[in-house]
C-alpha positions as CSV (number, residue, x, y, z in Angstrom):
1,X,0.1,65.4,6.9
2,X,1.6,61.9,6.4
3,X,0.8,59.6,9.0
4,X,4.7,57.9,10.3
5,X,2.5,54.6,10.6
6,X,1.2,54.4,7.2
7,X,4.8,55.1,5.7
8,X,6.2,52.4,8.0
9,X,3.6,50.4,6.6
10,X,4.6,51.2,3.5
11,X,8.2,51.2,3.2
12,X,7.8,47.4,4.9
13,X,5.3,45.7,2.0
14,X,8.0,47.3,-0.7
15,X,10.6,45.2,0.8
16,X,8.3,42.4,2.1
17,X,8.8,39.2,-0.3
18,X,6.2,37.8,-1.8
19,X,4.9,34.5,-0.6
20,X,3.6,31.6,-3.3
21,X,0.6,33.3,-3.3
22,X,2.1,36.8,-4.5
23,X,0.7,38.4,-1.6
24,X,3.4,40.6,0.6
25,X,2.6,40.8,4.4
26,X,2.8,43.5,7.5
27,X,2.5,41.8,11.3
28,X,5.0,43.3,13.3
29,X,4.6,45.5,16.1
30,X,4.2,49.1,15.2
31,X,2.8,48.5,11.5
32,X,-0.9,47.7,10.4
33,X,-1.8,44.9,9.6
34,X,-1.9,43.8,5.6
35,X,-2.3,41.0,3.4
36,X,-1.7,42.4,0.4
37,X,-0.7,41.9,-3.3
38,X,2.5,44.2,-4.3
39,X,0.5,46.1,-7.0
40,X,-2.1,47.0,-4.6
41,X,0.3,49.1,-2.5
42,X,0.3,52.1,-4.0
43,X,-3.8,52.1,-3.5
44,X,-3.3,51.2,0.0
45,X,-1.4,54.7,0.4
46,X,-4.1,56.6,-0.9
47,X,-7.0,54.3,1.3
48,X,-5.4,54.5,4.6
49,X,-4.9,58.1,5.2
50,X,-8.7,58.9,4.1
51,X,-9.7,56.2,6.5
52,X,-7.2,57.9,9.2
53,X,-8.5,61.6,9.0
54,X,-12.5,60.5,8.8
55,X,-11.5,58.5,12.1
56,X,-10.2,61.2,13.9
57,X,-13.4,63.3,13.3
58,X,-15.1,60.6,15.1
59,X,-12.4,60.7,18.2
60,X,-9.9,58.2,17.2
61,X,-6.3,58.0,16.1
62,X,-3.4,55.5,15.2
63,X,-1.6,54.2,18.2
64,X,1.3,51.7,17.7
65,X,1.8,49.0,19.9
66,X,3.3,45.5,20.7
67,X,0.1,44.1,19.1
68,X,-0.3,46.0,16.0
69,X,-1.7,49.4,15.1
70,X,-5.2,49.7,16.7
71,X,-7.5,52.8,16.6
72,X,-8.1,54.3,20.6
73,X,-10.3,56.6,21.6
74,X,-10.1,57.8,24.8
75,X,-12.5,54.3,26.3
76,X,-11.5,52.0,23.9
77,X,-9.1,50.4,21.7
78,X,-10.3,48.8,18.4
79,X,-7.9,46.9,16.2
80,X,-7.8,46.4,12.5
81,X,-6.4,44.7,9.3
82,X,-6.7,44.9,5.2
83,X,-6.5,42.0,3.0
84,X,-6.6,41.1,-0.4
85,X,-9.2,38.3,-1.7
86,X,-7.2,35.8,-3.7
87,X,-8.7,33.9,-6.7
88,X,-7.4,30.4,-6.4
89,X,-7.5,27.7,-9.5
90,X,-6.3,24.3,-10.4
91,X,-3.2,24.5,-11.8
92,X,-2.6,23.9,-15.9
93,X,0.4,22.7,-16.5
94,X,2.7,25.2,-18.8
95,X,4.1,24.0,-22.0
96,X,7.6,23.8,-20.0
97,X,6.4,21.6,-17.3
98,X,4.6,19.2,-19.7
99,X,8.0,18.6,-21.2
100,X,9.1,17.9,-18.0
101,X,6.4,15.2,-17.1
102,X,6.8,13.8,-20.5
103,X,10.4,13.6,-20.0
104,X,9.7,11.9,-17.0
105,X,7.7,9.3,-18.2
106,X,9.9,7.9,-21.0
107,X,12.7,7.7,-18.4
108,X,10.0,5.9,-16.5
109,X,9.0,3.4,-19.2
110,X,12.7,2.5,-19.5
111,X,13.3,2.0,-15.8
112,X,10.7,-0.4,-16.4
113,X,12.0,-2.5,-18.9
114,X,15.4,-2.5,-16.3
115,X,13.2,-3.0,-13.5
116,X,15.2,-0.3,-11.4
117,X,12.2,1.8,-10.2
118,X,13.3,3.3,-7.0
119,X,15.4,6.0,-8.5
120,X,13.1,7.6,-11.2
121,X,10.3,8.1,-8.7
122,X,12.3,10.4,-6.6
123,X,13.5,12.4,-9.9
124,X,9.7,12.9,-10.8
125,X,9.3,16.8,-11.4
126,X,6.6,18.6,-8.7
127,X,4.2,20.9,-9.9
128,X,2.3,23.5,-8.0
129,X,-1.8,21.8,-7.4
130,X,-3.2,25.3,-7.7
131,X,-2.4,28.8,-9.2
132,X,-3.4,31.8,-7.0
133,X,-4.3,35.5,-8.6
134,X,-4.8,38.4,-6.7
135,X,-8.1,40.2,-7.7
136,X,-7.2,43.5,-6.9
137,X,-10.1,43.7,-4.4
138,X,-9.3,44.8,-0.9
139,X,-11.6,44.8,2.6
140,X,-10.6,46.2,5.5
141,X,-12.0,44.6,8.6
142,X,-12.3,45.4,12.4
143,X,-11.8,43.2,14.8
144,X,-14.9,40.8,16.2
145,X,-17.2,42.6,18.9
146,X,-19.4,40.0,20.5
147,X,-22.7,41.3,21.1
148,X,-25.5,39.4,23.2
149,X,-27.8,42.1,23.1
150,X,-29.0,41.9,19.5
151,X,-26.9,41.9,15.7
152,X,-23.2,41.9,15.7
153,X,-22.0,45.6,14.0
154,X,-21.1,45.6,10.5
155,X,-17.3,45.1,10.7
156,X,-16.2,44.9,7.4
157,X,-15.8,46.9,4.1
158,X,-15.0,45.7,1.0
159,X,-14.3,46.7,-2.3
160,X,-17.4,46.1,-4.6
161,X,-18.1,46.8,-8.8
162,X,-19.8,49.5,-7.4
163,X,-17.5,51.2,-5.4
164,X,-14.1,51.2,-4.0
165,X,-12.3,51.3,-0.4
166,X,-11.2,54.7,-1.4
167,X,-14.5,56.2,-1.1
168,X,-15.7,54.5,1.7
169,X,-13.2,56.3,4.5
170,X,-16.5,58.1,5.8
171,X,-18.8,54.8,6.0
172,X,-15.9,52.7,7.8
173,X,-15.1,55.8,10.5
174,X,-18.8,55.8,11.3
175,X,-18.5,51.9,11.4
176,X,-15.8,52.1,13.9
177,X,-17.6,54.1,16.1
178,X,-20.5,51.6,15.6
179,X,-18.2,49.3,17.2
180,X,-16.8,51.0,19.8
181,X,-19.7,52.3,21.8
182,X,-20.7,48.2,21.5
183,X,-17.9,47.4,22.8
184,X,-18.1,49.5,25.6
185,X,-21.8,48.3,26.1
186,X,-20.2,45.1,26.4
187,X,-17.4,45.5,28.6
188,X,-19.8,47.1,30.8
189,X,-22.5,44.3,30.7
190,X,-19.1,42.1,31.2
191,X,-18.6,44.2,34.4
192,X,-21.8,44.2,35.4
193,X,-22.2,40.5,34.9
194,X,-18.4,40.0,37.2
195,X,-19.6,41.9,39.5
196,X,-23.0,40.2,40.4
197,X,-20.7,36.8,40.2
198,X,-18.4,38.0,43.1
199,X,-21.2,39.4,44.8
200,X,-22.9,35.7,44.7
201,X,-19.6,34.3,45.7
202,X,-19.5,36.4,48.3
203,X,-22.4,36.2,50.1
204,X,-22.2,31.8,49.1
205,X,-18.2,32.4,51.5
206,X,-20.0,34.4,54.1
207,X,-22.5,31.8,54.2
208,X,-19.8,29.0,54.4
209,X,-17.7,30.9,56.9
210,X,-20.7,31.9,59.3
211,X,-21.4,28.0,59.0
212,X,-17.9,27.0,60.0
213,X,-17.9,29.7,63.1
214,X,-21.3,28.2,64.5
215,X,-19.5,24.5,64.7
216,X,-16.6,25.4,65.8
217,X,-18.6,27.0,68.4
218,X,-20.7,24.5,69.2
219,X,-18.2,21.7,69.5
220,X,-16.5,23.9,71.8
221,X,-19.5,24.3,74.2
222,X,-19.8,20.3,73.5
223,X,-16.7,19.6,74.9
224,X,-17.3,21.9,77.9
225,X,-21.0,20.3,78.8
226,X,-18.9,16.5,78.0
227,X,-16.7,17.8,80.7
228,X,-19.5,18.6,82.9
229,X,-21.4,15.8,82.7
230,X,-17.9,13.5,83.5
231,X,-16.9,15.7,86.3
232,X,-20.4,15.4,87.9
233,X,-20.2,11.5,87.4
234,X,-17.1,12.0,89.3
235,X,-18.9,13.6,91.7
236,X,-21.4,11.4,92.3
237,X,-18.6,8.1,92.3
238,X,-16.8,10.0,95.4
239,X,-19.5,11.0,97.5
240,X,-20.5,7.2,97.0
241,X,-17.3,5.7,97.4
242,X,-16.8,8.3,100.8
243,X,-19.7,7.4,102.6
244,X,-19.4,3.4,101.9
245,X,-15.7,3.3,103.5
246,X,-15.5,1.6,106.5
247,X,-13.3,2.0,109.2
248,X,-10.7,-0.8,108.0
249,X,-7.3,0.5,106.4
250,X,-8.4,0.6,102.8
251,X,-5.2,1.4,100.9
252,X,-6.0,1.3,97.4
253,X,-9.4,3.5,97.6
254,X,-7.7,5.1,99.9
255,X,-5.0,6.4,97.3
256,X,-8.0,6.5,94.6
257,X,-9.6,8.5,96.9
258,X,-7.1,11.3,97.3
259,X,-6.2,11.3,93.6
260,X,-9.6,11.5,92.3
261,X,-10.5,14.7,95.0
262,X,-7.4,16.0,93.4
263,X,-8.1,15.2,89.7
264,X,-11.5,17.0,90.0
265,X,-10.3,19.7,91.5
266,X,-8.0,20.3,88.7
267,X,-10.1,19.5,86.0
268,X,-13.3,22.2,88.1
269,X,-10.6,24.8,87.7
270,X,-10.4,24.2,83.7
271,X,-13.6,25.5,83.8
272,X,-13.7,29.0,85.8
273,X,-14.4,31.9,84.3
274,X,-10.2,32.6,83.7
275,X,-9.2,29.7,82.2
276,X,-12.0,28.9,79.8
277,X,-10.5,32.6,78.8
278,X,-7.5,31.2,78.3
279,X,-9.0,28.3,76.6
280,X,-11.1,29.9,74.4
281,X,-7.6,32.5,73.6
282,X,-5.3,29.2,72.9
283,X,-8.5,27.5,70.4
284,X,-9.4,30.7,69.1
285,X,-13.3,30.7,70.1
286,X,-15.7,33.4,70.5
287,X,-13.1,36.1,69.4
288,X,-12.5,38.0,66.2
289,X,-10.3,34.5,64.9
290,X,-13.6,32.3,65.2
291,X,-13.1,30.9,61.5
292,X,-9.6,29.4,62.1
293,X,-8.6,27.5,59.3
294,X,-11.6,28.4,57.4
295,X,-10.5,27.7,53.6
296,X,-13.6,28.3,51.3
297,X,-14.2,25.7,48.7
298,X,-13.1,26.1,45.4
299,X,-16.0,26.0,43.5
300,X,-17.0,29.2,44.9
């Protein structure tokens, strides 16, 4: 049955111009890739459905998307092209185009004699530096599976004096296969490999965050004990100051007296049982918010 694909494919080279190197090209969305010569197109219609059928056999079909044609099976998707190796050569100029250059230089020479050079350099004829031919020998190639695990699979099939694309639909279905299962392995390892990263980074922000909790903690109980240790200096100051007044008006301690009793009786009640509640509530310690404002670093 003809494959909608392939005669896409098809119809597109046909119409496709050729470009200086006579080859005619497919990369649009919804047609496989070629880089083809125009007289190889016809083989091309015979080579892609053998390739197409001995694929399926091995689970995997034609599936056109925005990035080509690729073959999927039903874990992965494995894309594909088919060129044409081009001779190149250094191009000989044709009996035409040596007239040309010939013609050039006597017009040349007599620019000379008028000293008027500007204008026959820009009328100097341009010839083509190399002739490409098409060699009629195609490879089809899938696309790169990096493998750490050992050798890279055999990705690529080409036509050889031995023999031809044609018969190798079998060979290339098993290769694709070949490929797929190692790129599974891959993604896997790849998986794998993620995984035990953002486990590691993971555990490295716990780390971090259980190490912000414990000194935000223990600046807190700092500033508690620092308030402590004041208010009993305070302590200590009054009593002093209390039992040295004497029985002469003493204003000024007087008032410093009154406002200190006060002040430390404001600053003891910071410190009962419900307000260091409160406390701990408005600076979110020793709760479920303990890392406030914890921001891991960014190399984790």
């Amino acid at each position: 049955m003809p494959d909608p694909v392939v005669d896409r494919t098809i119809a597109k080279l046909r119409k496709a111009k050729p470009s200086e190197k006579g080859i005619v090209t497919t990369d649009l969305a919804g047609l496989i890739r070629c880089e083809i010569a125009a007289v190889s197109i016809d083989r091309l219609g015979v080579i892609l459905p053998r390739i197409i059928a001995a694929a399926k056999l091995q689970g995997f079909r034609l599936v056109a998307g925005e990035k080509g044609v690729p073959f999927e099976s039903a874990t992965e998707s494995i894309s594909f092209s088919i060129a044409e190796a081009i001779r190149r050569e250094k191009h000989v100029l044709t009996d035409a185009e040596r007239a040309k250059e010939e013609a050039w230089q006597r017009k040349r020479d007599r620019a000379a004699l008028r000293r008027s050079w500007d204008a026959v350099f820009f009328d100097r004829p341009q010839f083509p530096e190399w002739d490409y031919h098409a060699t009629g020998l195609l490879s089809f190639e899938f696309e790169h599976v990096y493998v750490l695990s050992g050798a890279s699979p055999r990705r690529t099939f080409r036509d050889t004096n031995t023999q031809c694309l044609e018969n190798m639909a079998s060979e290339i279905s098993v290769g694709l296969a070949v490929i797929a299962a190692a790129k599974t392995e891959e993604r896997l390892r790849s998986e794998e490999e993620e995984r035990k990263r953002e486990e590691a980074r993971r555990r490295r922000e716990m780390a971090a965050r259980a190490k912000h909790i414990e000194e935000r903690r223990s600046a807190g109980l700092g500033a508690i004990l620092a308030e402590i240790y004041e208010l009993d200096r305070l302590r200590r100051l009054l009593a002093s100051l209390e039992k040295d007044v004497s029985a002469q008006p003493t204003p000024r301690l007087s008032t410093f007296l009154a406002w200190a009793r006060e002040h430390l009786a404001q600053r003891e009640a910071r410190l009962s049982a419900e307000t260091l509640e409160s406390r701990f509530d408005a600076e979110h310690l020793f709760g479920n918010d303990d890392d406030h404002r914890f921001t891991p670093p960014a190399w984790y």
